[in-house]
py3Dmol code that shows the C-alpha trace and the ligand (Angstrom):
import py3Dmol

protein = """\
ATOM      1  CA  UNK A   1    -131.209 127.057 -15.808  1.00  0.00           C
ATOM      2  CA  UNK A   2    -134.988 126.478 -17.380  1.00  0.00           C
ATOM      3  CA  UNK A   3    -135.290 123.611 -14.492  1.00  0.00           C
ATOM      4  CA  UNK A   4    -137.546 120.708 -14.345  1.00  0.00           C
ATOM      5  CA  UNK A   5    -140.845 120.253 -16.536  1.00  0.00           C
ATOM      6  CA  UNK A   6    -139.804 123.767 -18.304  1.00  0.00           C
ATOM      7  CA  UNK A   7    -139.924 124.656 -21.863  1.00  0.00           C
ATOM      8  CA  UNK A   8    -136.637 126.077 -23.187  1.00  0.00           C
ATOM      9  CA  UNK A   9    -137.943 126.958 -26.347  1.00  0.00           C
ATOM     10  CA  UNK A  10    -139.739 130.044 -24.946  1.00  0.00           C
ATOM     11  CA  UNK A  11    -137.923 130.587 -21.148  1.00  0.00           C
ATOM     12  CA  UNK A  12    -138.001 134.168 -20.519  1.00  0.00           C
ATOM     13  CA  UNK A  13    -134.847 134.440 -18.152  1.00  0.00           C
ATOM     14  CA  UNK A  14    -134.426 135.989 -14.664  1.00  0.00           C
ATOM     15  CA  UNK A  15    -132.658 139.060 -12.872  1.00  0.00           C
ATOM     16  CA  UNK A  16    -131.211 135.297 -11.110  1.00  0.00           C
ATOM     17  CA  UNK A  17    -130.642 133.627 -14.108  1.00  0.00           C
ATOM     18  CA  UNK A  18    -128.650 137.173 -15.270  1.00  0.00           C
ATOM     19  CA  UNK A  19    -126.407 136.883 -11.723  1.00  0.00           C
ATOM     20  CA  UNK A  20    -125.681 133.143 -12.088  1.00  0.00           C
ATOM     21  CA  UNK A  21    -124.401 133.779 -15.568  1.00  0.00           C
ATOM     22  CA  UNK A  22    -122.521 136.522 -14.265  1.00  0.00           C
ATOM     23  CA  UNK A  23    -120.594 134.339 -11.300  1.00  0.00           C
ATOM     24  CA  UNK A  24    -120.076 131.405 -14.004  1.00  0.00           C
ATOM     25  CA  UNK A  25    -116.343 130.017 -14.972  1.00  0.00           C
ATOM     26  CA  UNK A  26    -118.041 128.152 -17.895  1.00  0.00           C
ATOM     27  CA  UNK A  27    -121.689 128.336 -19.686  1.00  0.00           C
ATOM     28  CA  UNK A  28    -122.539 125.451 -21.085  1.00  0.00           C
ATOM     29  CA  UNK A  29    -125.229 125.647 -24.134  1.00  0.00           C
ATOM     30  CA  UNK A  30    -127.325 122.981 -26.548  1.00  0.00           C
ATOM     31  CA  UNK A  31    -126.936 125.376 -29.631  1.00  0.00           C
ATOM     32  CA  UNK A  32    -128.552 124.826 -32.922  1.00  0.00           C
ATOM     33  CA  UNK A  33    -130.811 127.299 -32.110  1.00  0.00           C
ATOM     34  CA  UNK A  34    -132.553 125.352 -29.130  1.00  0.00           C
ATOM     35  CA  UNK A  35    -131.920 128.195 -26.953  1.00  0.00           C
ATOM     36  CA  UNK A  36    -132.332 131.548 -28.741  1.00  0.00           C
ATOM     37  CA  UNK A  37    -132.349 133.740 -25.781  1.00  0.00           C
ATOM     38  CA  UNK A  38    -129.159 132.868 -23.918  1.00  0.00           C
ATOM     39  CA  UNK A  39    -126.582 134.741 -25.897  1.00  0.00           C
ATOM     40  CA  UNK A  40    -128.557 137.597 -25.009  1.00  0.00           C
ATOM     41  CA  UNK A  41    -128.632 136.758 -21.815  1.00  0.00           C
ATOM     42  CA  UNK A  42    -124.686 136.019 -21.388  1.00  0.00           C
ATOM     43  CA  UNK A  43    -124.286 140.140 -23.087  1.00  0.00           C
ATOM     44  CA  UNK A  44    -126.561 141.488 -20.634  1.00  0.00           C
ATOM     45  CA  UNK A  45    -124.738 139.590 -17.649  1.00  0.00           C
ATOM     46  CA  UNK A  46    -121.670 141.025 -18.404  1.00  0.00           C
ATOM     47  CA  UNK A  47    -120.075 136.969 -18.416  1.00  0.00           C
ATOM     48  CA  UNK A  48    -116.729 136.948 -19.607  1.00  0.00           C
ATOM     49  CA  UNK A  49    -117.292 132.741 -18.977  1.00  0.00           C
ATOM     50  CA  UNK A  50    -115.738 130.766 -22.105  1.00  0.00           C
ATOM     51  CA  UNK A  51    -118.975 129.332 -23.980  1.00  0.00           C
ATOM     52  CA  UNK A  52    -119.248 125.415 -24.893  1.00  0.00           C
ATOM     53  CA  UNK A  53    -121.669 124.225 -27.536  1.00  0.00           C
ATOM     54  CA  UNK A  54    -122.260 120.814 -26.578  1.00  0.00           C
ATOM     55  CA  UNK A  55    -123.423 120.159 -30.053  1.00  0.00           C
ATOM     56  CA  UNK A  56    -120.184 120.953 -31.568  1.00  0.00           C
ATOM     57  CA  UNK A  57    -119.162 118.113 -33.716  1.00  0.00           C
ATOM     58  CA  UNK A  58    -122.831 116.530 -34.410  1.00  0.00           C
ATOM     59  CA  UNK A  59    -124.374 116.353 -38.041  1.00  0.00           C
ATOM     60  CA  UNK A  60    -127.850 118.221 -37.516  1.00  0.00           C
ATOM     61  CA  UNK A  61    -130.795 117.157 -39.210  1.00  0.00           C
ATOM     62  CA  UNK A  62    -133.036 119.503 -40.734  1.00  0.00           C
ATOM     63  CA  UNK A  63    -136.517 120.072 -39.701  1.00  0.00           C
ATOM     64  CA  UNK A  64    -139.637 122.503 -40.318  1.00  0.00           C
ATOM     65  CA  UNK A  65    -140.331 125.098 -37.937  1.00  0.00           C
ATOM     66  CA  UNK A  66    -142.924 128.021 -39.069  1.00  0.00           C
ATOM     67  CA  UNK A  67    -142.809 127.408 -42.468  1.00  0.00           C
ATOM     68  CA  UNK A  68    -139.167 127.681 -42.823  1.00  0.00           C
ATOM     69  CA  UNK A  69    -135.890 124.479 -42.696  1.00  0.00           C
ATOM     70  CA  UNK A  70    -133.791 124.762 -39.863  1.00  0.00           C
ATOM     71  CA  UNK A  71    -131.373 122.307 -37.628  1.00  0.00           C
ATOM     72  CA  UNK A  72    -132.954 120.494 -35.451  1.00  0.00           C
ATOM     73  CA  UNK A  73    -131.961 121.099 -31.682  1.00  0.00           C
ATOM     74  CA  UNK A  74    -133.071 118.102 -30.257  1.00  0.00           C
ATOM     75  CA  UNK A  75    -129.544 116.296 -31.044  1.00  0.00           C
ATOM     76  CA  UNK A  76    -129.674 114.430 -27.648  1.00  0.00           C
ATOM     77  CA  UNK A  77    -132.507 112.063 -28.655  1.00  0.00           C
ATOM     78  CA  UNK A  78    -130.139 110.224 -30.410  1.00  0.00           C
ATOM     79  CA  UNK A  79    -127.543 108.307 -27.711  1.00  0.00           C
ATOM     80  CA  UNK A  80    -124.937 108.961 -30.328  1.00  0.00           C
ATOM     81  CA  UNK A  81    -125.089 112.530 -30.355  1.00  0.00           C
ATOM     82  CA  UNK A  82    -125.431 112.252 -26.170  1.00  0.00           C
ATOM     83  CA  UNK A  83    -121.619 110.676 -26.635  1.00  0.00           C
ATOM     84  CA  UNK A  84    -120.497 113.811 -28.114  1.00  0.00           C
ATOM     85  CA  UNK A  85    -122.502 115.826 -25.287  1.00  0.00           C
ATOM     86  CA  UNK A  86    -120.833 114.638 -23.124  1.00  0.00           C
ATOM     87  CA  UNK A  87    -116.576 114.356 -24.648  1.00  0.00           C
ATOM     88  CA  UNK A  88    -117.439 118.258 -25.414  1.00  0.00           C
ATOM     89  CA  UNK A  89    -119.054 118.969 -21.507  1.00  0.00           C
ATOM     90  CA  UNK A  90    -115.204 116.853 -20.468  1.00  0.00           C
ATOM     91  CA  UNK A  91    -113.291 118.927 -22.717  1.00  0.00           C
ATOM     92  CA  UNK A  92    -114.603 122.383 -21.634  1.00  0.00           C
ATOM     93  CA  UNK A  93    -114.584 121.084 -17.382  1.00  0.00           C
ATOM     94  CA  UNK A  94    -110.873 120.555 -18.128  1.00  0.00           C
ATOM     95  CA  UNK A  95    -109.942 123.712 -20.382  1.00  0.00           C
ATOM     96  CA  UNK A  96    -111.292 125.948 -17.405  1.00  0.00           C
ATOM     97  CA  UNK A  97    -110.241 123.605 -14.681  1.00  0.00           C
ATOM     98  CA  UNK A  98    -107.102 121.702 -15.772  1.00  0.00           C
ATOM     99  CA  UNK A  99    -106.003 120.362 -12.722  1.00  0.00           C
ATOM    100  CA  UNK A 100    -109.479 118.472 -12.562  1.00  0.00           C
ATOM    101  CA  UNK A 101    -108.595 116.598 -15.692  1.00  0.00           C
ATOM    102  CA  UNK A 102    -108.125 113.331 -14.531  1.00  0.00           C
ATOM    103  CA  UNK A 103    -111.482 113.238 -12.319  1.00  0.00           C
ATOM    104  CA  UNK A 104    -113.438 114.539 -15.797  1.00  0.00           C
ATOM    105  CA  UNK A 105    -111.497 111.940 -17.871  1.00  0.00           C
ATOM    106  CA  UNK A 106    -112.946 108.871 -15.182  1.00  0.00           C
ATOM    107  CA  UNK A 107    -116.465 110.440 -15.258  1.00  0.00           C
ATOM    108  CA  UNK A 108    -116.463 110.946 -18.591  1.00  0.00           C
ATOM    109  CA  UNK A 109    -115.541 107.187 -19.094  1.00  0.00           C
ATOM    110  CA  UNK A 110    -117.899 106.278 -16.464  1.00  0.00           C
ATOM    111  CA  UNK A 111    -121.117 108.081 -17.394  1.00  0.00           C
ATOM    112  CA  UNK A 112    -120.711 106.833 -21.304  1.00  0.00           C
ATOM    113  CA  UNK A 113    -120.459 103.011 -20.239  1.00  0.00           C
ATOM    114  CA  UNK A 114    -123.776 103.929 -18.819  1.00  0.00           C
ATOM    115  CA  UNK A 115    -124.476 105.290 -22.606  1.00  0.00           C
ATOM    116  CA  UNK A 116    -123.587 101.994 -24.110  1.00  0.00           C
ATOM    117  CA  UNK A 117    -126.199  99.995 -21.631  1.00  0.00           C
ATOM    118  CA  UNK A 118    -128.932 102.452 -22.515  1.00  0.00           C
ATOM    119  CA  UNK A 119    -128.395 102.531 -26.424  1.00  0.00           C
ATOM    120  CA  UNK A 120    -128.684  99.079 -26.232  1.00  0.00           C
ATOM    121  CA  UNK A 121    -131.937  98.895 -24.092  1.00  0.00           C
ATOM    122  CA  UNK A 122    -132.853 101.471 -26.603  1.00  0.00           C
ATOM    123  CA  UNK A 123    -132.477  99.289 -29.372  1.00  0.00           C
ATOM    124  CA  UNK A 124    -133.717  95.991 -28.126  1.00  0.00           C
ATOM    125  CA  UNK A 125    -136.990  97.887 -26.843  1.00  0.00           C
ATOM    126  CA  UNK A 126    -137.375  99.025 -30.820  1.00  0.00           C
ATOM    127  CA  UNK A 127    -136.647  95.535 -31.972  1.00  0.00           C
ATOM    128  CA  UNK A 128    -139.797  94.230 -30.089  1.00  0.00           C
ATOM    129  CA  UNK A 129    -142.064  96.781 -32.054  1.00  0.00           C
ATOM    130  CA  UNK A 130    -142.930  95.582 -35.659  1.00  0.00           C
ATOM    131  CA  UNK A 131    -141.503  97.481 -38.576  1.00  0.00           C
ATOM    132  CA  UNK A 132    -144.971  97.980 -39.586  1.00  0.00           C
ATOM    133  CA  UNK A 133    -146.433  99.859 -36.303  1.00  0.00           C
ATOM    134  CA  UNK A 134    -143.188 101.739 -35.417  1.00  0.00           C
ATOM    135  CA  UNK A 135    -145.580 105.225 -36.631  1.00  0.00           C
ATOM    136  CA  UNK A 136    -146.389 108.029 -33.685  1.00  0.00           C
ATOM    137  CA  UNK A 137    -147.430 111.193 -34.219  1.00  0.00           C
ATOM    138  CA  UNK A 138    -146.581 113.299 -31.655  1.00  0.00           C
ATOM    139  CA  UNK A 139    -147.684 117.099 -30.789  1.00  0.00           C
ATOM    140  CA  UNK A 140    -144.246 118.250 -29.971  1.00  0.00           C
ATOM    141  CA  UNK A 141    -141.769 117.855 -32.867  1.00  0.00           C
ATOM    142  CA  UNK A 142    -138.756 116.755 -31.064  1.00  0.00           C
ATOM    143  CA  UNK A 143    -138.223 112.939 -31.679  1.00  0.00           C
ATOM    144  CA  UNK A 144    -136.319 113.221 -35.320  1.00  0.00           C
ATOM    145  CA  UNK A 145    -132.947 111.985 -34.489  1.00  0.00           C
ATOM    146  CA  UNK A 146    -134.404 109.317 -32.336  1.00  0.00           C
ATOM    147  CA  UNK A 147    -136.488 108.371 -35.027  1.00  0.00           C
ATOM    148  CA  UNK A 148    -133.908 108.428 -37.509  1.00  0.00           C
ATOM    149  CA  UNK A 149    -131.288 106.175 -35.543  1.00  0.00           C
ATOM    150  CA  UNK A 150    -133.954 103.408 -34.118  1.00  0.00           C
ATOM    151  CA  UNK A 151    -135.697 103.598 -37.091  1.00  0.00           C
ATOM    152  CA  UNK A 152    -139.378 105.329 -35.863  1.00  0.00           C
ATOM    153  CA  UNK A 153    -141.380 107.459 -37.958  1.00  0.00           C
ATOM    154  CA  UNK A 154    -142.655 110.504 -35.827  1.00  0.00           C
ATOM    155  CA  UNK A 155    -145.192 112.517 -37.756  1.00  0.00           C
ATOM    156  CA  UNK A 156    -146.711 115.843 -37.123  1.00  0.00           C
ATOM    157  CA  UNK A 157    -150.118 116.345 -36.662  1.00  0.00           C
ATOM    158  CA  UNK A 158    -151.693 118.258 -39.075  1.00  0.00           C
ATOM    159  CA  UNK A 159    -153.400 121.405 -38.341  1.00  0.00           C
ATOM    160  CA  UNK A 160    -153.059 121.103 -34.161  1.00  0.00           C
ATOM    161  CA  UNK A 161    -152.123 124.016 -32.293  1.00  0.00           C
ATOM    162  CA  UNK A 162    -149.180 123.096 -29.891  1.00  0.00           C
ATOM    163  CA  UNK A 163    -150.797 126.427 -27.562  1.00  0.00           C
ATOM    164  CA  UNK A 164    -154.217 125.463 -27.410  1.00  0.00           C
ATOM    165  CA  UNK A 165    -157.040 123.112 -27.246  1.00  0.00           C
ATOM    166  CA  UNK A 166    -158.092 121.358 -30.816  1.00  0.00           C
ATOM    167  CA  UNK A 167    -161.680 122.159 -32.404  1.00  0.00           C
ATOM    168  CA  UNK A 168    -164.041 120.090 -33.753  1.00  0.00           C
ATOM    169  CA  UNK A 169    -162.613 121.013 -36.840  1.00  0.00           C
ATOM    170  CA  UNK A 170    -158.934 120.148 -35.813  1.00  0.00           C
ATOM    171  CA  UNK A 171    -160.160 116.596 -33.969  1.00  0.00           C
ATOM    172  CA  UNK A 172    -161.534 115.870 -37.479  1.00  0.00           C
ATOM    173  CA  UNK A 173    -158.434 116.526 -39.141  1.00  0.00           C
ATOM    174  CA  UNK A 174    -156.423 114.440 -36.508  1.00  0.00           C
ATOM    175  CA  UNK A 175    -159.090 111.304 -36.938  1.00  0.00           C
ATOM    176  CA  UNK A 176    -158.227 111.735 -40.830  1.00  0.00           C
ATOM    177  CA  UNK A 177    -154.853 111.773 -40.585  1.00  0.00           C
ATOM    178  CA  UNK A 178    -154.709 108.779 -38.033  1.00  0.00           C
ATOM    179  CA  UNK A 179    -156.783 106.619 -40.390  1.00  0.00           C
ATOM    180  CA  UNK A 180    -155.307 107.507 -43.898  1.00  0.00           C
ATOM    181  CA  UNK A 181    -151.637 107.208 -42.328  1.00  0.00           C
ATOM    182  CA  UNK A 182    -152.140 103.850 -40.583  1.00  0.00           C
ATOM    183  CA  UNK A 183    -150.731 105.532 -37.324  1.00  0.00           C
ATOM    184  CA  UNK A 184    -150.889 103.301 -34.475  1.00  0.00           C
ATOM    185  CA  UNK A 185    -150.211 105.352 -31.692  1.00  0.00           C
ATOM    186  CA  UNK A 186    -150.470 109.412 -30.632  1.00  0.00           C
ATOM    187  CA  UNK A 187    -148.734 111.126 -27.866  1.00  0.00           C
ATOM    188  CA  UNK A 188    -151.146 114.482 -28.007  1.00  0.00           C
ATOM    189  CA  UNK A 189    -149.416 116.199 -25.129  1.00  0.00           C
ATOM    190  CA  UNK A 190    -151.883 119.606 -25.435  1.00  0.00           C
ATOM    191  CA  UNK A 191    -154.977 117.633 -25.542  1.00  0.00           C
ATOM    192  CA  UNK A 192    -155.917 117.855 -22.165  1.00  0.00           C
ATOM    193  CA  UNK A 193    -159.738 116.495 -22.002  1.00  0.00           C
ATOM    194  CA  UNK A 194    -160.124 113.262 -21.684  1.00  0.00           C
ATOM    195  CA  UNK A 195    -163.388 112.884 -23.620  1.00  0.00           C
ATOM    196  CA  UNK A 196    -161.692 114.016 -26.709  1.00  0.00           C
ATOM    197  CA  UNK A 197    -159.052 111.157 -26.294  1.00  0.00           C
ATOM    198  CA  UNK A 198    -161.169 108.957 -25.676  1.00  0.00           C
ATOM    199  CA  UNK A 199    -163.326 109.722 -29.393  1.00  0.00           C
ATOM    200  CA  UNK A 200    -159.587 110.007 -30.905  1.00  0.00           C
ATOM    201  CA  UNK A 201    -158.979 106.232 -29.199  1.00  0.00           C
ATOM    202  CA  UNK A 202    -162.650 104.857 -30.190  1.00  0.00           C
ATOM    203  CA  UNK A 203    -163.034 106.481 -34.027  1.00  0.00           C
ATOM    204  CA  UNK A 204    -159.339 105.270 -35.063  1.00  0.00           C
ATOM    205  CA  UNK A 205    -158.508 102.383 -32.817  1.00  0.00           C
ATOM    206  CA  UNK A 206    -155.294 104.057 -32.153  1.00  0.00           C
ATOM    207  CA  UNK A 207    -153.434 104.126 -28.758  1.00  0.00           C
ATOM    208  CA  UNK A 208    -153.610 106.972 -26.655  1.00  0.00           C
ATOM    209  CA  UNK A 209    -149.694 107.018 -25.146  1.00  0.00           C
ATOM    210  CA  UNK A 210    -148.486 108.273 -22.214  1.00  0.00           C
ATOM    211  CA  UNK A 211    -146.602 110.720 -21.221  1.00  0.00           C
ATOM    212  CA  UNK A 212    -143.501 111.504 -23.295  1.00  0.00           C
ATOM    213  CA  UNK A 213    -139.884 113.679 -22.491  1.00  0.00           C
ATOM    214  CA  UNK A 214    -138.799 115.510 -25.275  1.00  0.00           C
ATOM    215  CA  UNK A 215    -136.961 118.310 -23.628  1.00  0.00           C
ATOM    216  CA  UNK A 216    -137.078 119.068 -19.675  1.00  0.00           C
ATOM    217  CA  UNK A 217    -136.153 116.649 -17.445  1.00  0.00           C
ATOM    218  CA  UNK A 218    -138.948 115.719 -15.221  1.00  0.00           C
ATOM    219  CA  UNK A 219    -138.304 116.651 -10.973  1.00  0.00           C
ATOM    220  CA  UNK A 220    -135.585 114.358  -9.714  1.00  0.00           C
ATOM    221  CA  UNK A 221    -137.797 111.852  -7.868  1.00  0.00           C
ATOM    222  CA  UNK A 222    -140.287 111.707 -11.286  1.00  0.00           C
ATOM    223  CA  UNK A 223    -140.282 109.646 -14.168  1.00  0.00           C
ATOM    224  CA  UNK A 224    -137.384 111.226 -16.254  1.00  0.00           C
ATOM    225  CA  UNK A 225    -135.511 112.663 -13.593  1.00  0.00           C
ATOM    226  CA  UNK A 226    -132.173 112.784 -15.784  1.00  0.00           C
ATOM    227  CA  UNK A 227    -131.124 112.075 -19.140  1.00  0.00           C
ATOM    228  CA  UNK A 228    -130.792 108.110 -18.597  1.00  0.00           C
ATOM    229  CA  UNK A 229    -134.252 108.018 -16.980  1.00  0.00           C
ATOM    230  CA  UNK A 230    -136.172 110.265 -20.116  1.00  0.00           C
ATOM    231  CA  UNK A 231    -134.943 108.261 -22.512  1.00  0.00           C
ATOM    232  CA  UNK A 232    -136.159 105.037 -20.597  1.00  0.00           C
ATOM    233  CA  UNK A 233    -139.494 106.659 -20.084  1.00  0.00           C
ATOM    234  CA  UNK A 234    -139.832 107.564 -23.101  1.00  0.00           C
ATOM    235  CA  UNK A 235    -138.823 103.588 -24.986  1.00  0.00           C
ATOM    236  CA  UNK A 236    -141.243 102.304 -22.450  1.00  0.00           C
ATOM    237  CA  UNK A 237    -144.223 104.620 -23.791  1.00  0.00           C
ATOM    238  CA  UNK A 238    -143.470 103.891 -27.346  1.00  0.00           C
ATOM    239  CA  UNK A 239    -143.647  99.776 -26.076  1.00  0.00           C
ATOM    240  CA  UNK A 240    -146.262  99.668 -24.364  1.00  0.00           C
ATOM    241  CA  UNK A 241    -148.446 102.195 -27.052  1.00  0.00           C
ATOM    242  CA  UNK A 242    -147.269 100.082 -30.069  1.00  0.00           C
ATOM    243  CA  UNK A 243    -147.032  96.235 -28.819  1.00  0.00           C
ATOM    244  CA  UNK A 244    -150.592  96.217 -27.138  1.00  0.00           C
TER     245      UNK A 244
END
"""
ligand_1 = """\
1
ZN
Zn -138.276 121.020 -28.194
"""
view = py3Dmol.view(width=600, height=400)
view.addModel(protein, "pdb")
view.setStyle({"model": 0}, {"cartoon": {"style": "trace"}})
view.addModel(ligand_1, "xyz")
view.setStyle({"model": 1}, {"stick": {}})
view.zoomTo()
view.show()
């Protein structure tokens, strides 16, 4: 529904969106909070359409957000929780649609053989990084459970806005933090200017990374064009910004 390169955190939903919902056999959701506006969404459509929570069945992790401890939505950047995705997406295809059970069951199969190949790329990709400069701090705070089953340390920058440009006062901050932290590597998504980068890079020797999927797929013909090819993307930026 939020589409390619969107932010779900803060979609503001469609008359469309409203209609689809309406016309649905089955909504599938994230839950743990990731999506705030869709239950009321689903009231306003009038959807009688069972719900599945996708995360049903994962341990969430806890994490900061305004001040305050709450679960973590991100599950899916862990390939683990991604198993559960999908058994929970096969087990609510077949409870509408029963006599498709057999063609979920061999996709189902299918799709997490594909899992198992890409949690190990995962992990041999993290193996090459030394325990010492496995340290990012990244703008958006969406990488805990990958962090916490690969063993990465993601760390939020202190003081950065995720809405707006930094300030001299914020890029000092950042530079301080880098340093006293030992951080090899920053993904600063809302830094946009490349000059400021660029003092970041030359006043901390850290690497400036690429570009990172946390959420949104990118379009189908981009870099993370589905959930195989994000987390792909997103190994190979870690690589590359903490091996060189
Ligand atoms: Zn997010």
């Amino acid at each position: 529904m939020v589409g390619p390169n969107g932010d779900v955190h803060v979609y503001e939903p469609t008359p469309a969106d409203a209609r689809k919902l309406s016309a649905a056999k089955v909504v599938f959701v994230n839950g743990l909070g990731l999506e705030g506006w869709i239950i009321r969404l689903i009231t306003a459509s009038g959807s009688k359409a069972p719900i599945i929570t996708a995360t049903k069945g994962i341990t969430p992790r806890d994490m900061m957000s305004k001040g305050q401890i709450v679960p973590d939505p991100h599950a899916w950047q862990s390939v683990a929780n991604a198993r559960i995705y999908v058994a929970n997406i096969r087990d609510g295809l077949t409870m509408v649609d029963p006599a498709g059970a057999a063609i979920y069951d061999t996709n189902a199969k299918s799709y997490l053989a594909k899992l198992d190949t890409l949690e190990r790329e995962v992990k041999d990709a993290i193996a090459q990084i030394p325990v010492d400069r496995r340290k990012i701090i990244t703008t958006h705070n969406a990488f805990g459970y990958f962090g916490d089953a690969y063993g990465m340390e993601f760390i939020a920058p202190e003081g950065l806005s995720t809405e707006s440009e930094p300030s001299a006062r914020d890029l000092a901050n950042i530079i301080t933090q880098i340093r006293t932290q030992k951080v090899p590597a920053v993904f600063l998504e809302n830094v946009t200017d490349p000059r400021l980068m660029q003092r970041i890079a030359e006043d901390t020797g850290a690497k400036i990374g690429g570009k990172l999927y946390s959420d949104a797929l990118s379009e189908a013909s981009g870099p993370a064009g589905s959930y195989i090819a994000l987390m792909r993307n997103n190994v190979r930026e870690f690589d590359t910004a903490l091996t060189s």
